[in-house]
N, C-alpha and C positions, 0 to 999 in steps of 0.2 A: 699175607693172606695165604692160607696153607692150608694144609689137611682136608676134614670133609669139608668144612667150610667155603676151602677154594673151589672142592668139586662141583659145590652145587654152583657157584660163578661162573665157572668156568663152562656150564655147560650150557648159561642160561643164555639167551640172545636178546637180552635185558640189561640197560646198567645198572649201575649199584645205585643211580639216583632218578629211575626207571624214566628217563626223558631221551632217552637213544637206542634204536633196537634196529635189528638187521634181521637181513634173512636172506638164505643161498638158494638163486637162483639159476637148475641147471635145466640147458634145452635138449633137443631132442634132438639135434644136428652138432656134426662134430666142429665145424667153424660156422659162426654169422659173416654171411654177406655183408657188406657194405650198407646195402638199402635194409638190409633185416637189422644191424645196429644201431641203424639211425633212427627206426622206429622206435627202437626199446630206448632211447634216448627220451624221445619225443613223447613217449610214455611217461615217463621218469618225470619230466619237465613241466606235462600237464599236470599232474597230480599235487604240485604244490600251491603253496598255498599261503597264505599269510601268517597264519602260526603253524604253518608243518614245512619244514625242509627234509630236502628228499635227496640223495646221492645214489651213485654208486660207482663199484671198482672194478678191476677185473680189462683180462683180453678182450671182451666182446664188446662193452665202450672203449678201449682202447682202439678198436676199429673202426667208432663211429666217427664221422666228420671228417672219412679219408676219400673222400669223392674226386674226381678229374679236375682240378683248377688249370689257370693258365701261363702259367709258368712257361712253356716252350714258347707260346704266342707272341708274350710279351719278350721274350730275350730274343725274338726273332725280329719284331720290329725296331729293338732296338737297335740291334745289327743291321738291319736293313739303312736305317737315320744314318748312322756312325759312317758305312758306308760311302752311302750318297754325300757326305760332305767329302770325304777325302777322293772318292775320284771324281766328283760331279757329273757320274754317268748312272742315269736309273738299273742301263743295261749289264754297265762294270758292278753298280752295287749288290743289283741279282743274280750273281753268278757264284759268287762263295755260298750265297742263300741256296743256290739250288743244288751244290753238287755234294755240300754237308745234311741236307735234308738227305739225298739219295743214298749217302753214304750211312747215317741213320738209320734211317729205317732197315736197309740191310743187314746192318748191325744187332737192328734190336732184334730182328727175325734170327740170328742169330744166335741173340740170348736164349732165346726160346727155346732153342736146340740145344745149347748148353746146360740147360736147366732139366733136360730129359737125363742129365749122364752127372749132373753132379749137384748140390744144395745151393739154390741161390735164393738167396734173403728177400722178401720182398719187395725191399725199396731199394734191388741193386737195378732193376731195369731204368727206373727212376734215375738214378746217380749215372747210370752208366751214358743215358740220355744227357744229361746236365753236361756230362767231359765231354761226349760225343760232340755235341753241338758246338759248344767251344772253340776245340780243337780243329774241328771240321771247319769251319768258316776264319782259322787260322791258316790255315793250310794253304787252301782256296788264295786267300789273302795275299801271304807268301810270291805266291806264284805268280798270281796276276799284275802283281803290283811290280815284278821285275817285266812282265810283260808290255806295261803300260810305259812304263822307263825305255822301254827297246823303240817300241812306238815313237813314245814324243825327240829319240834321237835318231829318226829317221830310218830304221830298219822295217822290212815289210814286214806285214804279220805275222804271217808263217815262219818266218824267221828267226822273231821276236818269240812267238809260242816256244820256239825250239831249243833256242837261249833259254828262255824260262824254265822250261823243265828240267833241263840241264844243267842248270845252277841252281836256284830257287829247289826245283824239283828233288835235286840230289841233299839240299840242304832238309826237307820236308821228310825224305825219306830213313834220314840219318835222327831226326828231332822226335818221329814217328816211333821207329824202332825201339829212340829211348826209352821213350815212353813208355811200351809194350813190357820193357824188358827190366821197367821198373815196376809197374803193376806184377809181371810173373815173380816180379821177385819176394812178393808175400807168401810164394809156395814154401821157401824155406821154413815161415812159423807153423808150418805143418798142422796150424788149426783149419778144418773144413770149410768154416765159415769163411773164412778169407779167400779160403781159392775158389768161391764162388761169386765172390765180389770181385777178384780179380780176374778170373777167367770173362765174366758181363762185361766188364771195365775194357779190357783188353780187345777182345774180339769187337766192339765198337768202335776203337780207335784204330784198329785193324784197316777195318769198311772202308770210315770217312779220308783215311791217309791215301788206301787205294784211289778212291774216286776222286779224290785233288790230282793224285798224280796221274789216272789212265782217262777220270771223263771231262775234267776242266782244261788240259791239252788237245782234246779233241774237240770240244763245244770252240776256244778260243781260232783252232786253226780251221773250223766251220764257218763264225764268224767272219772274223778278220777284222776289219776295223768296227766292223758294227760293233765287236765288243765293246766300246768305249762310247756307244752311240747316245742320244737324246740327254746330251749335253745338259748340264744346268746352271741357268744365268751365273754363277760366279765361278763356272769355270769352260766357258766354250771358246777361249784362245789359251789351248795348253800350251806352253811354253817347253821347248826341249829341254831333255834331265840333263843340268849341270853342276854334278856335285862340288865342284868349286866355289859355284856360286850359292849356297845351298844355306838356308837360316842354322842347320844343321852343323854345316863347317864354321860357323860364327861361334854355334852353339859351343863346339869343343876348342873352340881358340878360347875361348871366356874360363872352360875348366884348367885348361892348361897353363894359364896363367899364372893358379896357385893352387895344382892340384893335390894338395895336403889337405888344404881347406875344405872342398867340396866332400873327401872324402874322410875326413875327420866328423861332418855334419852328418853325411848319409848314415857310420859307424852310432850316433846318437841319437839319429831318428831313430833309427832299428833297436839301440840298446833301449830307448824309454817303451816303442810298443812291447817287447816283449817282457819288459819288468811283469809286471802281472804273469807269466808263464812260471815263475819261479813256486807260484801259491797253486799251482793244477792241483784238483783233487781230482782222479778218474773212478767212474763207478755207473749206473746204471740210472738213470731220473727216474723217481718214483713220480705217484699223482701230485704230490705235493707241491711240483715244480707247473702245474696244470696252471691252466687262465683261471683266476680266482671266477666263484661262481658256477664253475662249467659242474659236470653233474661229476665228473670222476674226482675234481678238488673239493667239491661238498659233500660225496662219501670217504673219501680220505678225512679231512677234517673232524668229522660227526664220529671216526673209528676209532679216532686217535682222542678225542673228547670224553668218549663212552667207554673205552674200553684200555685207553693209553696208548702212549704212541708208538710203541713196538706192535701192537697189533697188525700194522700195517706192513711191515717186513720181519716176519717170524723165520726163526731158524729151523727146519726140518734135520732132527739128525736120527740116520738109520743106527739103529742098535741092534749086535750081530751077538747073541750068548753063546757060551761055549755048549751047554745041554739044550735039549729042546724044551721048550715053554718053560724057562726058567724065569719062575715069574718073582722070586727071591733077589737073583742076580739085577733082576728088571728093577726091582724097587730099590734096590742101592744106588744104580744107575740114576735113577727120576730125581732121589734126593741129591746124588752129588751135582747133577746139574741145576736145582733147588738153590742148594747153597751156596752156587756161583755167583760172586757180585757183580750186579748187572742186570739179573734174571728176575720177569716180572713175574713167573709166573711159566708153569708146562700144561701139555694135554698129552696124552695124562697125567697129572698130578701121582704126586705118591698117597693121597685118601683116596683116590678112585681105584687105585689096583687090587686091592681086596676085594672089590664087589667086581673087580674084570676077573681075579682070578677063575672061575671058570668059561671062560669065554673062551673057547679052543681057537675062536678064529683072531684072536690077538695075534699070534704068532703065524709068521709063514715061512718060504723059500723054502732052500733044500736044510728036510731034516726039522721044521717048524723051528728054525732060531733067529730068525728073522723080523724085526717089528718098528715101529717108529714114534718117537717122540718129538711134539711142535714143542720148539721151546721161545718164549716172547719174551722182548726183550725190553727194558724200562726204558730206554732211550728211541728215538725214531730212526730210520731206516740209514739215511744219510748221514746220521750223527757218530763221531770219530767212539765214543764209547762203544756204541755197535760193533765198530770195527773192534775195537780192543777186546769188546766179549767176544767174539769167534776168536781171536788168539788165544783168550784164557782158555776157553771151552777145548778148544785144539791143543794147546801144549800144558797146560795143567791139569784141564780135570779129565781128558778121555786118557792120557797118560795112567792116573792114580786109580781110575776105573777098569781100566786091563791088567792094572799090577794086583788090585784087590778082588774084581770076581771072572778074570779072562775075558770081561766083555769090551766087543771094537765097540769104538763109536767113528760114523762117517757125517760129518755136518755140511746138508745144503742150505739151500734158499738163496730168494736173490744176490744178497750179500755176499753171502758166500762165493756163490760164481762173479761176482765183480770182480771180487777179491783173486780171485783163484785165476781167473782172468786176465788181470794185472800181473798178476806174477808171470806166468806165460808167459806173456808178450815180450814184459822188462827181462826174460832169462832171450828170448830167442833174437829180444832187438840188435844187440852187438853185430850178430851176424847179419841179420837184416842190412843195416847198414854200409857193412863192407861189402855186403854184395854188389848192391844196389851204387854207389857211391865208386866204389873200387871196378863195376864194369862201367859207370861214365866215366870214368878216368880216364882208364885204359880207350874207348872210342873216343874219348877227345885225342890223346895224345896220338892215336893213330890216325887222328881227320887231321890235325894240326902242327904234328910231326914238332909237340912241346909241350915240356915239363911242366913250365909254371905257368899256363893257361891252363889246362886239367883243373892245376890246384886251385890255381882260385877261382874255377867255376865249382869247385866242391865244396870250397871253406864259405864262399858267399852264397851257396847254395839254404848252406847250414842255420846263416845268418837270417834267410827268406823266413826259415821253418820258424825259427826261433821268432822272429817276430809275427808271424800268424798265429802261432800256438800262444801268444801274447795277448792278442787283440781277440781271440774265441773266446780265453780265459776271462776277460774283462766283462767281456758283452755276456756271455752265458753262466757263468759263474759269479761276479762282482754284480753283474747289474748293472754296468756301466754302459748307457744309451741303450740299453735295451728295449727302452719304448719306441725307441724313433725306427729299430729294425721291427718291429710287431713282435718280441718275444715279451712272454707273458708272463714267466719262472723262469727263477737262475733254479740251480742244482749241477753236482760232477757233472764232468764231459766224459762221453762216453769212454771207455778204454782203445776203442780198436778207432777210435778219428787218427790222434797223431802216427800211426803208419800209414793210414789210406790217405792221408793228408802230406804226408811224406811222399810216395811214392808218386801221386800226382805231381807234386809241386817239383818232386825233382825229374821231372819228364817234364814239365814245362816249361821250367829255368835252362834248363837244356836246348832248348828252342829257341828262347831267346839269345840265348850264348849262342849259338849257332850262325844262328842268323847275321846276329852281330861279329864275331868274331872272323866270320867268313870272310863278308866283304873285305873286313881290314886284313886278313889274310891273302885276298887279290890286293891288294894296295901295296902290302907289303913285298911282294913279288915282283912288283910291277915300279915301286919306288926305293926300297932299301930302307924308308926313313921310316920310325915308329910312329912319332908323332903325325907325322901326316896319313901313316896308316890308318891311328885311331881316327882322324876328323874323316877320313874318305868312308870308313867303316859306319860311324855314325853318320854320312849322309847320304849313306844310300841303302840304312836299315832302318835308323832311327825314328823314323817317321811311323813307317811300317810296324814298327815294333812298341807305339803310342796307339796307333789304328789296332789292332791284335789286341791290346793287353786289356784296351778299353770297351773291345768288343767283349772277349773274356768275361769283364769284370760284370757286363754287363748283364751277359748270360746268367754269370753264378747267382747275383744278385737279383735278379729276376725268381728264381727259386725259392728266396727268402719267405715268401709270402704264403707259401705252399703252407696245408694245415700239420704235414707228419715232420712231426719234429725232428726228425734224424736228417733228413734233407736239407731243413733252414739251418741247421746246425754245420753240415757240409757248406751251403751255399756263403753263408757268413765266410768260414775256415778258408775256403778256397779263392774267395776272391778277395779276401785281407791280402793272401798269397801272393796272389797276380800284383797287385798294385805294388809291394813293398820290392818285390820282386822284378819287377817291370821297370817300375817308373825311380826307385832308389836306387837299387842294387848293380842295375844292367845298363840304368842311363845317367848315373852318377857317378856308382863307386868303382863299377868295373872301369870304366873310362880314364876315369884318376887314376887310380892304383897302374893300370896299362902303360898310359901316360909318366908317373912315375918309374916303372922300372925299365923303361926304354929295350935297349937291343932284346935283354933278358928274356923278353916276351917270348920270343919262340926262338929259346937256345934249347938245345937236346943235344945230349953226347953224340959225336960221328958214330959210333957204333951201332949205338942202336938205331938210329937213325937210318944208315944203310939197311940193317936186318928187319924192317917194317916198312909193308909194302907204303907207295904211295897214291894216297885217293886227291883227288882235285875236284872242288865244285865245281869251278869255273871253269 
C-alpha cells in the first residue's frame, strides 16, 4: 500500500473496512490529575454499548486507576501478627512498628527535598516506602530481639538496651550502610533516572537505620521491662536464652550431619527458580500486557485490528539534510525507509511529499533542515521483528541514506529507547557490579577479618539474584501463577528492575550474613571450634533472621496488589528475593558450605590481617 493511495490511508482515521476509527484527544492542561483521568475513563466506559466498543491509549489513562490503596496498612498489620507471635508481647511487637513508621515518614519528607535538587520518578516515593518499611521494622527487630535475650538471662534493662545497641546495634549500623552504599552505587550508570531512585531509596533507609539505632535504645531504656509487657497467653513464662538448648542448635546438628546434602539441594532449588531467567526479554510493557477489557487494552486492541499492529509502537525518526528544505534528499529518505522489510507503512509517505512540497513549515531547526518521519511497523511493539527492524533501519538503511544523499537519520520511539536503554545498562553493568560487590567484600573482610566469608557472601549473594530474577521472569513474562498474584498481562520486564533489584537485594543479603555470621564470629572467639560456632551463630540469629525475612516478605508482598504496575512488579522481584535468600541461601547453604570448610572460615593471611583495623560487635 504505497503512493497516493497510501496517503489518502494514512491520513484517514478510518479503516480500510470502516468498522474502527479513532480520534486524538488533546486537553488543555499539561498533566491530568488522577481524579481528572478517572473521569475521562469513566467517560470512555459509559459510552459503550452492546454493538460499540470504545478504548483508549495514551499517558493520561495510563494515570487513571492510580489512587491511594493499601499497601502500607496491610504489610503493617502484617508485621504487627508476625510479631506478636514471636515475642508474645503487644508491647515488644509495637515498637519495631513504631520506630520504622517514624523513621519513614522522615524519610519520605526527605524525598521531597531530594526531588527539589534532582529527577525522581514517581513511583520512587512509592518504592522507596516499600524498602523503607521493611528494613525499618528489621532493624528495630535486630535489636530488640538481642534485647529481649539479655532480659530473659537475667540482665537489667538498661543493661540489656546497652548490650543491644552495641552488638545488634553495631551489626544494624554495618547492614545499613550496606545497603545505602549499594543503592549509591547506581550513581556509576550515570543514567538520571537512577540517581533519583537511588538517591529516595537511600535517604529512606538512612532515616529508618537511624531511628532503630538512636530512638529504639532510648524508648527500650525508658521502658525497661515494660518493653516486653501484656504478655500473651502462649508466652507469659519466658524461659532464659539458652542457646545450647535451642531447637536451632538441633536445627544445625541435623545439617551437619551431611552437610553436602543440604547444600547440594539448596544449590537446585535455586538453580530450577532461576531456569526461566535464562528467557528474560527486557523492554517497556505496552497496553497490550493491560487487564483484558480495561479501556487502555480495548484501544490498544481496536488500533492494532484497524490499522495493524505496529500502529501501536511507531518508530519516530529525525531526518537531518544536508541543504535546507531539501525536499528531494527527503523523498529518497521516505522511500529507502519504504523499502525496508518490516515497514507497514510512513507518515509521510513518499505520494504525500509532492503536495507537502510547498509547505515551508515541514522543515525546521537550525538552517530549516531539520524534519521527521513516523515510520509503522508490520509487527506489534514487543515483537522481536520490531526489534530487528530498528537494527535494519540503524545499520543498513540510515547507513546507504548518508552515503547517497548526506542525510542523518536518528531513530526514537518507545522501542527504541528500550532498546537503547538496554544497551546502557548491559555496557555500565560490569562496573556496577564490582563496585557494589567488591565494596561488600571488602567491609566483610574488614568486619570479619576473612577471605572466604566475603566470598561466599558474594557468590551466594549472586545465587539470591539469580533466582528472583527467575521467579519475576516466570510470573511476569511466562505467565506462570500470575493469576493467584493479581497480574493480569505478561510482557518484557522492565530494563532498569534487575539493577534496582540488585542493589536492594545485595544490601539485604548483607544483613542477613551479618547478622548471622556475627554471632558465629562471638562463638568462634569464645570457643575455637567451627562447628559449634556455626550451631551457636544459628541460635542465637536464626530465629531472628525467620522473624525478619518473614516480616520482609510480607511487606513486599503486601504491595502486589497495588494498581501501578511498576510497584507489583518490584513487590513480586523483591520478596522472591527475601525468601530464596533468607530461608535457602542464609539458613541452609551458607550453614553447610560453613560447616564444610571448617577452620577455613575465617583464615586471612597475618599480614593483612595486622594492617586492617579491628571492629568488634560484640
Amino acid at each position: 500500500m504505497k503512493a497516493a493511495g497510501a496517503a489518502q490511508k494514512v491520513t484517514s482515521p478510518v479503516s480500510r473496512d470502516d468498522r474502527v476509527a479513532y480520534a486524538t484527544v488533546t486537553f488543555d492542561v499539561p498533566t491530568l490529575s488522577i481524579r481528572q483521568a478517572d473521569r475521562v475513563v469513566e467517560a470512555i466506559e459509559g459510552a459503550r454499548s452492546d454493538t460499540l466498543r470504545i478504548g483508549a491509549t495514551g499517558s493520561a489513562i495510563a494515570a487513571a486507576g492510580g489512587g491511594p490503596d493499601n499497601s502500607e496498612a496491610i504489610g503493617l498489620l502484617a508485621a504487627v501478627v508476625i510479631l506478636a507471635i514471636a515475642f508474645g508481647s503487644l508491647v515488644a511487637a509495637g515498637l519495631p512498628i513504631v520506630v520504622a513508621l517514624t523513621g519513614l515518614v522522615a524519610g519520605q519528607l526527605l524525598v521531597l527535598v531530594v526531588a527539589r535538587f534532582a529527577d525522581v520518578a514517581s513511583f520512587a516515593p512509592t518504592l522507596a516506602a516499600m524498602i523503607g518499611l521493611g528494613v525499618g521494622i528489621d532493624y528495630g527487630l535486630f535489636i530488640l530481639n538481642r534485647f529481649s535475650q539479655g532480659v530473659r538471662s537475667g540482665q537489667e534493662p538498661r543493661d540489656a538496651a546497652i548490650t543491644a545497641v552495641g552488638t545488634a546495634g553495631k551489626a544494624v549500623a554495618f547492614a545499613g550502610s550496606t545497603v545505602i552504599v549499594a543503592l549509591l552505587g547506581m550513581f556509576v550508570l550515570r543514567i538520571e533516572f537512577f540517581n533519583g531512585l537511588a538517591l529516595a531509596a537511600a535517604t529512606t533507609v538512612l532515616m529508618v537505620m537511624l531511628s532503630a539505632l538512636w530512638m529504639l535504645p532510648a524508648l527500650l531504656s525508658l521502658l525497661g521491662r515494660r518493653s516486653l509487657a501484656i504478655r500473651l497467653p502462649w508466652a507469659r513464662h519466658p524461659q532464659p536464652f539458652d542457646p545450647m538448648a535451642s531447637r536451632w542448635n538441633s536445627y544445625g546438628r541435623l545439617l551437619q550431619r551431611r552437610p553436602l546434602v543440604p547444600a547440594l539441594l539448596a544449590l537446585l532449588v535455586i538453580g530450577v527458580l532461576a531456569w526461566p531467567a535464562r528467557s528474560m526479554e527486557l523492554g517497556f510493557p505496552d497496553a497490550g500486557s493491560d487487564a483484558p477489557g480495561s479501556v487502555s487494552r480495548v484501544g490498544f486492541d481496536l488500533m492494532a485490528k484497524g490499522f495493524g499492529p505496529g500502529v501501536n509502537g511507531p518508530f519516530f525518526v529525525a531526518v537531518e539534510t544536508h541543504k535546507a528544505r531539501d525536499f528531494a534528499a527527503l523523498e529518497s529518505t521516505v522511500k529507502a525507509l519504504e523499502k525496508t522489510p518490516g515497514v507497514a507503512q510512513t507518515i509521510p509517505n513518499s505520494g504525500m511529499l509532492p503536495l507537502l512540497a510547498h509547505d515551508t513549515s515541514l522543515f525546521g531547526g537550525i538552517g530549516n533542515r531539520i524534519t521527521s518521519v513516523i515510520v509503522q511497523p508490520e509487527t506489534a511493539p514487543s515483537a522481536q521483528q520490531t526489534t530487528d527492524l530498528l537494527t535494519t533501519i540503524r545499520d543498513t538503511t540510515a547507513p546507504r541514506v548518508e552515503a547517497e544523499t548526506k542525510t542523518r537519520l536518528y531513530v526514537g520511539g518507545t522501542q527504541a529507547v528500550a532498546e537503547d536503554f538496554t544497551s546502557v545498562l548491559q555496557a555500565a553493568l560490569p562496573l556496577f557490579l564490582l563496585l557494589v560487590v567488591g565494596l561488600g567484600f571488602l567491609a566483610l573482610m574488614l568486619l570479619f577479618h576473612s577471605i572466604v566469608i566475603p566470598l561466599t557472601a558474594a557468590i551466594t549473594s549472586l545465587l539470591s539474584f539469580a533466582g528472583a530474577l527467575g521467579v519475576t521472569v516466570a510470573v511476569f513474562q511466562l505467565g506462570i501463577a500470575d493469576s493467584l498474584l493479581g497480574v493480569t498481562g505478561t510482557g518484557p520486564i522492565l530494563p532498569f528492575l534487575p539493577i534496582m533489584v540488585f542493589a536492594i537485594l545485595f544490601g539485604l543479603s548483607m544483613d542477613y550474613q551479618v547478622f548471622l555470621v556475627s554471632r558465629m564470629r562471638e562463638a568462634w572467639d569464645q570457643t575455637g571450634d567451627n562447628r559449634t560456632s556455626v550451631r551457636l551463630g544459628l541460635a542465637g540469629s536464626g530465629r531472628v533472621v525467620v522473624v525478619a525475612a518473614t516480616i520482609m516478605t510480607s511487606v513486599f508482598l503486601s504491595f502486589v496488589p497495588t494498581p501501578v504496575d511498576t510497584i507489583k512488579l518490584f513487590g513480586v522481584a523483591l520478596a522472591a528475593a527475601v525468601i530464596i535468600d533468607a530461608f535457602i541461601v542464609r539458613l541452609v547453604l551458607v550453614p553447610s558450605l560453613m560447616s564444610m570448610l571448617g577452620r577455613s572460615n575465617w583464615w586471612m593471611p597475618r599480614w593483612l590481617s595486622r594492617i586492617l583495623p579491628t571492629i568488634r560487635l560484640e
